[in-house]
C-alpha positions as CSV (number, residue, x, y, z in Angstrom):
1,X,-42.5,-28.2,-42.4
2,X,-41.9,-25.2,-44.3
3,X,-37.9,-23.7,-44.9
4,X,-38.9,-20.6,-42.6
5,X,-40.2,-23.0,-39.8
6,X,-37.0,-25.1,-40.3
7,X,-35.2,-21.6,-39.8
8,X,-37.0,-21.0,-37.2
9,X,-36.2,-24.0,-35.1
10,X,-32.7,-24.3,-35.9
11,X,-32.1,-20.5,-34.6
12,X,-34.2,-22.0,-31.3
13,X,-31.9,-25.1,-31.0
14,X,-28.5,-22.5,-31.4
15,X,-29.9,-20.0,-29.0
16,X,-30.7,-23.1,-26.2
17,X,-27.7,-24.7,-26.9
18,X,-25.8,-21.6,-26.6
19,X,-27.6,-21.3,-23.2
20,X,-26.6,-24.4,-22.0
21,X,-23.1,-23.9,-22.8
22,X,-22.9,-20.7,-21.1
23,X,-24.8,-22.2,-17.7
24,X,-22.0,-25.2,-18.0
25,X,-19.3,-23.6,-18.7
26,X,-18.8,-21.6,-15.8
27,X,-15.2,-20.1,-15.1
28,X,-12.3,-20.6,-12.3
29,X,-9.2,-18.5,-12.0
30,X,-9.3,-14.6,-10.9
31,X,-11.5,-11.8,-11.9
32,X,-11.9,-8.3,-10.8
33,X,-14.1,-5.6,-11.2
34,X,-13.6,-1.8,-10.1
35,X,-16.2,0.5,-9.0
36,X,-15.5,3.9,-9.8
37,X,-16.3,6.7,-7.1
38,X,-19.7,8.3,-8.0
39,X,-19.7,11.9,-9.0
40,X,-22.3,12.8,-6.8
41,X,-23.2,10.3,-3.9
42,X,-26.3,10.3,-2.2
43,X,-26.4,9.0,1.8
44,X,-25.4,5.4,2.2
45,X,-23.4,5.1,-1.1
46,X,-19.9,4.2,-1.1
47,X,-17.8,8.0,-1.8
48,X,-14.6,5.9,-3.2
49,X,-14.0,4.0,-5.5
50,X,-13.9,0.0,-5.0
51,X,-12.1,-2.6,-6.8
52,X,-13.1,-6.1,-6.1
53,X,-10.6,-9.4,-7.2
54,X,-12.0,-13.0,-7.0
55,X,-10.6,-16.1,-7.2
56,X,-12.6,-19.0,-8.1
57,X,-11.2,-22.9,-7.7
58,X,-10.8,-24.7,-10.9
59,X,-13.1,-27.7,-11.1
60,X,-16.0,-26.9,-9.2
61,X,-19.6,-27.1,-10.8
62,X,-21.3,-25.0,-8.7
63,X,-19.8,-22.9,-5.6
64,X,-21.0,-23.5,-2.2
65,X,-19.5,-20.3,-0.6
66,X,-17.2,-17.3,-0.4
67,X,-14.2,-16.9,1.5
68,X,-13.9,-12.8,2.2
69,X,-10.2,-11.4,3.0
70,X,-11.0,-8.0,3.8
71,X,-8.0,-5.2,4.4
72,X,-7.8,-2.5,7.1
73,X,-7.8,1.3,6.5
74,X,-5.3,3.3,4.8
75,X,-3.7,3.6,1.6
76,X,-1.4,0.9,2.6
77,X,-3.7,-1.6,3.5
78,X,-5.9,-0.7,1.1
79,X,-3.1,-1.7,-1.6
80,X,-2.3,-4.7,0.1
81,X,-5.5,-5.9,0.1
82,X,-5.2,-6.0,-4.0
83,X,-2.8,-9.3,-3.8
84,X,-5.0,-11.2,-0.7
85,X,-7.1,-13.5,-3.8
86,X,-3.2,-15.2,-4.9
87,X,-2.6,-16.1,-1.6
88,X,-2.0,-19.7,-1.6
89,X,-3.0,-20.9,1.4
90,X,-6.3,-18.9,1.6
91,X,-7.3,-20.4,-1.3
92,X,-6.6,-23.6,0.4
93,X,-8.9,-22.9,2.5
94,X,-11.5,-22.1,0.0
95,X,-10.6,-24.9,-2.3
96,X,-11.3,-27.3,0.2
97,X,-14.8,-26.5,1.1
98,X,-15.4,-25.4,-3.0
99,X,-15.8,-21.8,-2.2
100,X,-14.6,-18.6,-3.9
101,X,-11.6,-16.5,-2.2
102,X,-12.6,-12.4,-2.5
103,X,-10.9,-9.6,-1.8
104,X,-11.5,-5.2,-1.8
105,X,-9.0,-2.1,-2.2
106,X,-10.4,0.7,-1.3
107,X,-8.2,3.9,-0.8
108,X,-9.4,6.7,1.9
109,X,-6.8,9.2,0.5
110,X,-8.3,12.2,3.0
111,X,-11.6,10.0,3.9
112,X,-12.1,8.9,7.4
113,X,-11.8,5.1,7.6
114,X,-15.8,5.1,8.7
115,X,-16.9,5.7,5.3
116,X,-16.0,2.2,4.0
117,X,-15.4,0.0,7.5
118,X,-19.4,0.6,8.2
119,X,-20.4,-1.3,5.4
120,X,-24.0,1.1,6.3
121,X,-21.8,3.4,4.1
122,X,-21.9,2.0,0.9
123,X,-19.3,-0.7,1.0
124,X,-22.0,-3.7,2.1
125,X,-24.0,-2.7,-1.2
126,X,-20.3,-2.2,-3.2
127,X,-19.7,-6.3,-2.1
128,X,-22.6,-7.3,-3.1
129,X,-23.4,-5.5,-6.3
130,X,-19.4,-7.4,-6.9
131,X,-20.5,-10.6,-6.0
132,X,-23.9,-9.7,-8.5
133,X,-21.3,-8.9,-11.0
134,X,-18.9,-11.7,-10.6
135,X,-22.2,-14.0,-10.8
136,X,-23.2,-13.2,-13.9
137,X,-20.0,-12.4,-15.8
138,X,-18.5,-15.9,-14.4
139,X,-22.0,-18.0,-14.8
140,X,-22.0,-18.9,-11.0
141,X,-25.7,-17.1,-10.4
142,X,-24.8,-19.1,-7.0
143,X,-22.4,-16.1,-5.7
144,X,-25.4,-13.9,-5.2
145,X,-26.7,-16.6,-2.9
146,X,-24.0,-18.8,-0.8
147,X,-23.2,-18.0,2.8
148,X,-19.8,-16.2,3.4
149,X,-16.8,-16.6,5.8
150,X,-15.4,-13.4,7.0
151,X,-12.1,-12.3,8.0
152,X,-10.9,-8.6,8.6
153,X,-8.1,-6.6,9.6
154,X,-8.4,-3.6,11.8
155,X,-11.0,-1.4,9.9
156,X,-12.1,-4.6,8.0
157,X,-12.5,-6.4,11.5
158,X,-14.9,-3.9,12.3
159,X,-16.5,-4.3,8.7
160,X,-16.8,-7.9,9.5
161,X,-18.2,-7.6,12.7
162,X,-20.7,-5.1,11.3
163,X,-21.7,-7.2,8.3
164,X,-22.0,-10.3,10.3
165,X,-24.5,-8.2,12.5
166,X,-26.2,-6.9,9.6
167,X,-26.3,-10.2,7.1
168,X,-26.1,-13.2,10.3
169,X,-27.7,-15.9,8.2
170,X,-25.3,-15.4,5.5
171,X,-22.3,-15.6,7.9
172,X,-20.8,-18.8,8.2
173,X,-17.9,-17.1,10.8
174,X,-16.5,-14.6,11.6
175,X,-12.5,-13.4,12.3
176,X,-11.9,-9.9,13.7
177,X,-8.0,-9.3,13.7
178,X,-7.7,-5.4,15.7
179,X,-10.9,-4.4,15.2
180,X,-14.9,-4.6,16.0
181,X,-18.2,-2.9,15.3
182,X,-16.6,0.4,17.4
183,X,-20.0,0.6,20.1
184,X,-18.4,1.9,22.9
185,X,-17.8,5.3,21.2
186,X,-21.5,4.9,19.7
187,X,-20.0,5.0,16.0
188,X,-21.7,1.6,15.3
189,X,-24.2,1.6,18.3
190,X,-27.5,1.0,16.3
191,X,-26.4,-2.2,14.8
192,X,-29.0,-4.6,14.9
193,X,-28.4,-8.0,18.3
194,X,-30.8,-10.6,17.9
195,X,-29.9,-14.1,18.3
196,X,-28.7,-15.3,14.6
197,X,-26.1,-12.4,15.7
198,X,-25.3,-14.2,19.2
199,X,-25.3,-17.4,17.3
200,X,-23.2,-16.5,14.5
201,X,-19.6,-18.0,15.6
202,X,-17.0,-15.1,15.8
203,X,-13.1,-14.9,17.9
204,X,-11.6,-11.6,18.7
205,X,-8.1,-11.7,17.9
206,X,-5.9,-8.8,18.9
207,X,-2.0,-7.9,20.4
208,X,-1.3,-7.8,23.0
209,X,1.3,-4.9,22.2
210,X,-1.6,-2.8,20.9
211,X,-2.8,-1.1,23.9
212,X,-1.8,1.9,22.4
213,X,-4.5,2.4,20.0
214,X,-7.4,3.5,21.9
215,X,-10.2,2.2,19.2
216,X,-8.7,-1.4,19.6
217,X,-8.2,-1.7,22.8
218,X,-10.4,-0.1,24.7
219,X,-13.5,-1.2,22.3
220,X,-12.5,-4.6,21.5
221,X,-12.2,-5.6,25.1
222,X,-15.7,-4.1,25.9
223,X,-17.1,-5.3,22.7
224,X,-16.1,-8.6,24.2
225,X,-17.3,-8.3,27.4
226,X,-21.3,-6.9,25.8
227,X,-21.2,-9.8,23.8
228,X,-20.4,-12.8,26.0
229,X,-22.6,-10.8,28.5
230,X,-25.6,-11.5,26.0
231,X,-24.0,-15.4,25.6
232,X,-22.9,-14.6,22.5
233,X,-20.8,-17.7,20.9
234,X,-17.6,-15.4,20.5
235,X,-14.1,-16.4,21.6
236,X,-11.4,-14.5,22.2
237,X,-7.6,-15.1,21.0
238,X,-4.9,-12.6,22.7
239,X,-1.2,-12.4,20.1
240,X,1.8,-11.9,22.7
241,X,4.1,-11.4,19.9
242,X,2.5,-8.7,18.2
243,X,1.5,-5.0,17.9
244,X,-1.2,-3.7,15.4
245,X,0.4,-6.0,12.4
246,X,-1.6,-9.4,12.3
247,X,1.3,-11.8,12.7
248,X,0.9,-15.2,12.6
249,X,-2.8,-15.1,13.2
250,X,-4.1,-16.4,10.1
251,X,-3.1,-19.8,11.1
252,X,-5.9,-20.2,13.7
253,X,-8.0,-18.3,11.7
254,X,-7.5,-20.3,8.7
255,X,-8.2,-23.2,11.2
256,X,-11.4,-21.8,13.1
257,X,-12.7,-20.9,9.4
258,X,-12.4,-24.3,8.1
259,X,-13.8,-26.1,11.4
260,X,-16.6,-23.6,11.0
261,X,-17.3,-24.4,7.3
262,X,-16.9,-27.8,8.0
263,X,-19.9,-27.8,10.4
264,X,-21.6,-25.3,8.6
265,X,-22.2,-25.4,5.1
266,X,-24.8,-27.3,3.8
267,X,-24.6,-30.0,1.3
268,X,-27.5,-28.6,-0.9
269,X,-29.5,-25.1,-0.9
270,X,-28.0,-22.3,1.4
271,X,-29.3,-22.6,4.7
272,X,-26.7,-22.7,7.2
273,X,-26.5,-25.6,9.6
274,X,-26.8,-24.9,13.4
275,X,-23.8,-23.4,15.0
276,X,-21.8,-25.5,17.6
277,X,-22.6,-25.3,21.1
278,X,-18.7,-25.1,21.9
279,X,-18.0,-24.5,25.4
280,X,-17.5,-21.6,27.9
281,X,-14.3,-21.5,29.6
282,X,-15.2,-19.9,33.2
283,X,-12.3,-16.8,34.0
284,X,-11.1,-18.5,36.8
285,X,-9.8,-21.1,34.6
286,X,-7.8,-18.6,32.8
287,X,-4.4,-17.6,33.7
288,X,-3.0,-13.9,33.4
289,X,-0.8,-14.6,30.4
290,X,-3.7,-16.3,28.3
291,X,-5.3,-13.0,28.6
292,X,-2.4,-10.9,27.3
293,X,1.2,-11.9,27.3
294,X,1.9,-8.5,29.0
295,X,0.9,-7.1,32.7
296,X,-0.3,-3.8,31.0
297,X,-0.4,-1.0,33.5
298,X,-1.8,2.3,32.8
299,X,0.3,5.7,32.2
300,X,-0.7,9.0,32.6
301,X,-0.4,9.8,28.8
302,X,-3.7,7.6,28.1
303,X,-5.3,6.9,30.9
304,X,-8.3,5.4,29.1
305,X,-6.7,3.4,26.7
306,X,-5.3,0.6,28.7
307,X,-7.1,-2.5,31.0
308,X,-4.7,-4.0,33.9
309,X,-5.2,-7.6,34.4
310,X,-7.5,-7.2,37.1
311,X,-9.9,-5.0,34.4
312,X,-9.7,-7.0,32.1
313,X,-10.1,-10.4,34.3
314,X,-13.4,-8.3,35.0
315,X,-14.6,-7.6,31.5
316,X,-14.3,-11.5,30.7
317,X,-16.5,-12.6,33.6
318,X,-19.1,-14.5,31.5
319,X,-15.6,-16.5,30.8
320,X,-14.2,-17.4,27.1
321,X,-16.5,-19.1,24.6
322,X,-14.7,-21.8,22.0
323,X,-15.9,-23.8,19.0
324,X,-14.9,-27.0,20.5
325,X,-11.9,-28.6,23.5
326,X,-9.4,-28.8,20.2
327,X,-9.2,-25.2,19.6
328,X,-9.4,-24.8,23.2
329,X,-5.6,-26.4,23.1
330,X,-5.3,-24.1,20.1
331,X,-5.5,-21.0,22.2
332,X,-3.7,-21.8,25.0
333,X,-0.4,-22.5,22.7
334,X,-1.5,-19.4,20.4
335,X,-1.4,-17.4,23.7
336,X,1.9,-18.9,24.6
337,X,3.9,-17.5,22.1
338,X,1.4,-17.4,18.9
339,X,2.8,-20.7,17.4
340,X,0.9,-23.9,16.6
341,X,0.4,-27.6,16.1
342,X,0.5,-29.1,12.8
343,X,1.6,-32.6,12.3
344,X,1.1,-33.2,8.6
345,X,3.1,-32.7,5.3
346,X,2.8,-30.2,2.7
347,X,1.7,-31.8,-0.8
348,X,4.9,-32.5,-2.8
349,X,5.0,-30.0,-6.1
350,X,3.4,-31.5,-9.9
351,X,4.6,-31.1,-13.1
352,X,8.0,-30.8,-12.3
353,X,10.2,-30.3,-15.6
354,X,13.7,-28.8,-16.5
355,X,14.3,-27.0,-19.7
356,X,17.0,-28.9,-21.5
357,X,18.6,-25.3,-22.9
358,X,18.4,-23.3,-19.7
359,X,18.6,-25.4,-17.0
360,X,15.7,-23.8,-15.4
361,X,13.0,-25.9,-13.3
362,X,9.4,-25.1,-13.1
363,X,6.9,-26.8,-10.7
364,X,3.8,-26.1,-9.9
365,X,2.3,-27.0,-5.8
366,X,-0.5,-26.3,-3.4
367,X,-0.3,-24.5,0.2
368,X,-0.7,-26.7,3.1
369,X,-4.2,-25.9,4.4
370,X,-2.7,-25.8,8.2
371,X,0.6,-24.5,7.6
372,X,1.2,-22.7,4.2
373,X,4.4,-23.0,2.5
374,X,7.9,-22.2,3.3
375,X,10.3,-23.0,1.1
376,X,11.0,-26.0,-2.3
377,X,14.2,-28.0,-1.4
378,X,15.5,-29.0,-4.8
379,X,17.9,-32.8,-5.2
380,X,21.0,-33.7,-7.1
381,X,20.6,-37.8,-7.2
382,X,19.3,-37.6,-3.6
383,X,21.3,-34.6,-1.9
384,X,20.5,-31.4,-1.0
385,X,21.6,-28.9,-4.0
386,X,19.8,-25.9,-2.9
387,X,16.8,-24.1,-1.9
388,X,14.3,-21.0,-3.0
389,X,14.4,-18.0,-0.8
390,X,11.8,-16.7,1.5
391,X,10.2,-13.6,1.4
392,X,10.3,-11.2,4.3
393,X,7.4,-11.6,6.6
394,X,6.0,-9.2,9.0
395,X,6.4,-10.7,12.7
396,X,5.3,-14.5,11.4
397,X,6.7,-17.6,10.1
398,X,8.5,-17.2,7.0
399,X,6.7,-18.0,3.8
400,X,7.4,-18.4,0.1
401,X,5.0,-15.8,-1.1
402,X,6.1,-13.3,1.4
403,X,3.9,-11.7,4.1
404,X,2.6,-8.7,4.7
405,X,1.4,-6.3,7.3
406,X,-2.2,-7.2,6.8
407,X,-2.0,-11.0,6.2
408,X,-1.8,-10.5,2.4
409,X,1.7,-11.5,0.4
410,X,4.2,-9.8,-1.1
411,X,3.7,-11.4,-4.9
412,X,0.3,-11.6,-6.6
413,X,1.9,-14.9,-8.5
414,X,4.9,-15.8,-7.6
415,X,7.0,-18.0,-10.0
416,X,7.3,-21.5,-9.3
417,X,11.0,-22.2,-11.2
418,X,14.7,-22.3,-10.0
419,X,17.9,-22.0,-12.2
420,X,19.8,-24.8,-11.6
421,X,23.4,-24.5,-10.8
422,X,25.8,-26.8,-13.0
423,X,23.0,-28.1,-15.2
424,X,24.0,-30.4,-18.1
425,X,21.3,-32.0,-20.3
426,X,24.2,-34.5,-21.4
427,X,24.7,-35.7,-17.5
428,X,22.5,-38.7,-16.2
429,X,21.8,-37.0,-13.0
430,X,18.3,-37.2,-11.3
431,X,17.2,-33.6,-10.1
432,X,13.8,-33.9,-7.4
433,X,12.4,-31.7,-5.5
434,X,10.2,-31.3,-2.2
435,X,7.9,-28.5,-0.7
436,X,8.3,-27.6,3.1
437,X,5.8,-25.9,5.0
438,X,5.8,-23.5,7.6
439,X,6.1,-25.9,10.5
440,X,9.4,-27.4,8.8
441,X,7.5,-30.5,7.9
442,X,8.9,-31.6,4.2
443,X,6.9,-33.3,1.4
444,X,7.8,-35.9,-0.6
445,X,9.9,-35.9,-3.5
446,X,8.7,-35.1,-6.5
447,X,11.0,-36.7,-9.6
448,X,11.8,-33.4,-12.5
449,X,11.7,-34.4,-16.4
450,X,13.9,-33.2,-18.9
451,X,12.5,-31.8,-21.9
């Protein structure tokens, strides 16, 4: 073999290798990608500008799905929907069944909301030229490929709704939080309804303090009633508690998206398993206050925007589909007063230390997949010394990362570390430390080291 053949050859060998490594070492942690507004669209691209965030589990080989946490409209929602990929107990949720978590922000400034919330706009092609992106620059060529779980807020419920009309076989489930594909006012009318569509699992989830706003109430409740009308597996989930903000929702719809991905996602290639049957729950087995926690009369300032029980009673006739008898039980405490079973622990906080100068503890600890977390409860030899704040929450359960109008938290990454009060390096005192979640349920404790 002659030197230049050698040459040859070796350079082969460092280009494969080099291609190996690159298809191995495919990365976790969060990545984002902005698509700037183009200067001068054509019909059915996106007018704004998008910027996509994902958040990718550490440890998994090859992803089996995406998790999509989509905003509603307006600037504010549109800027909340930039933290959505840190929240901890979303990724939970896609942790569990090895999935990616992804998020948008897109801004309307003077747009109208239909522009981006009809993904026939531009903003179906804008997620998946991100999830293209994200593929390639992340080496899981799987993203362009895996089925996705969808939840949406408002304008992103009827993105959801849309996109699980448009992409079925792709759809895993569906959430729609204030918001559907808006068909009563012909907006979204030429969708395509097949039966992957009637198939695809979805729940309605809206106030019942929201009567107000015409596209939600009015359409949602109609939406409901074409759907089931067709036998369309599509629940519906009524929030007594709350207005337009979502609440405490995302603790069924964390739970309906993992029972969903649980059934659903296959254990190799991407072909979605059957849906389940579930069950239909006929009207006359539904009481007034599972419908809506309020008797809503009409008033002569919008006559068309609100349904008395009787209407409404008569939009649900083909009754109330559900996943399965468990998250039949989950609707009727939901509809109660929006709270919910969960009878397990959080997962007590890791690496647990205490700087020796400071006095300052850092931890590190997981969400509870059911339940989120609360607070940390921090020891002195066995007794309560303190505990970290809450954040403010928007009509829910308090939480440590803080909670938003739009189901997204207050902190992108919020610091895991407490000054202790009184700390001596000197002093042979044991400091611990548990996690609680959001249905006061406390971990186990978690012993700090001093160093």
């Amino acid at each position: 073999m002659s030197k230049i053949e050698r040459y040859v050859r070796l350079a082969l060998f460092v280009a494969l290798a080099s291609f190996v490594t690159s298809l191995c070492a495919a990365e976790s942690g969060y990545f984002e990608k902005v698509f700037p507004a183009p200067e001068n669209p054509v019909p059915g691209e996106l007018q704004m500008p998008a910027e996509w965030r994902i958040w990718i589990p550490e440890g998994v080989e090859k992803l089996r799905g995406v998790v999509v946490h989509q905003h509603g409209c307006g600037n504010g929602s549109g800027d909340g929907g930039r933290t959505a990929v840190y929240d901890l107990q979303w990724q939970e949720l896609a942790r569990k069944h090895d999935c990616a978590l992804i998020a948008s922000s897109f801004r309307l400034d003077d747009r109208p909301c239909e522009q981006w919330c009809d993904p026939r706009n531009g903003s179906a092609k804008s997620f998946l030229d991100a999830l293209d992106y994200f593929a390639e620059y992340t080496g899981h060529d799987e993203l362009k490929v895996v089925p996705w779980a969808l939840w949406g807020h408002s304008g992103g419920g009827q993105w959801v709704g849309s996109m699980t009309q448009l992409y079925p076989r792709r759809v895993v489930a569906a959430w729609l939080r204030s918001g559907c594909p808006d068909t009563v006012v012909k907006t979204f009318d030429e969708l395509p309804m097949n039966d992957d569509v009637l198939n695809t699992p979805m729940i309605l989830n809206i106030g019942a303090r929201e009567y107000d706003i015409g596209f939600v109430w009015v359409s949602c409740w109609q939406y409901y009633g074409k759907m089931r009308a067709k036998n369309a597996k599509i629940g519906l989930l009524i929030d007594p508690t709350t207005h337009h903000e979502t609440g405490a929702s995302r603790y069924p719809a964390i739970r309906f998206l993992d029972d969903m991905l649980t059934l659903r996602l296959p254990q190799e290639g991407t072909e979605l398993l059957p849906a389940p049957e579930g069950l239909v729950l006929p009207i006359d087995e539904v009481a007034d206050r599972e419908i809506s926690a309020e008797n809503v009369v009409k008033d002569s300032t919008t006559p068309d925007a609100n349904y008395d029980a009787a209407e409404r009673r008569t939009l649900l006739k083909d009754g109330l589909w559900f996943p399965s008898s468990d998250f039949v039980e989950v609707w009727r405490k939901y509809s109660i007063d929006a709270s919910f079973d969960d009878p397990t622990p959080p997962p007590a906080p890791t690496d647990v230390f205490i700087d020796s100068e400071t006095g300052v503890m850092t931890w590190k600890c997981r969400a509870d997949l059911e339940s989120g977390l609360k607070t940390f409860v921090v020891y002195r030899d066995g007794v309560e010394l303190t505990r970290t704040p809450t954040a403010p929450v928007v009509n829910s359960r308090p939480v440590f990362q803080g909670l938003m109008y739009s189901d997204t938290p207050d902190f992108s990454l919020p610091e895991m570390k407490l000054q202790i009060p009184d700390f001596s390096s000197s002093s042979p005192i044991d400091y611990s430390i548990s996690s609680v979640n959001t249905a006061e349920l406390e971990s186990e404790k978690t012993k700090a080291s001093v160093r």
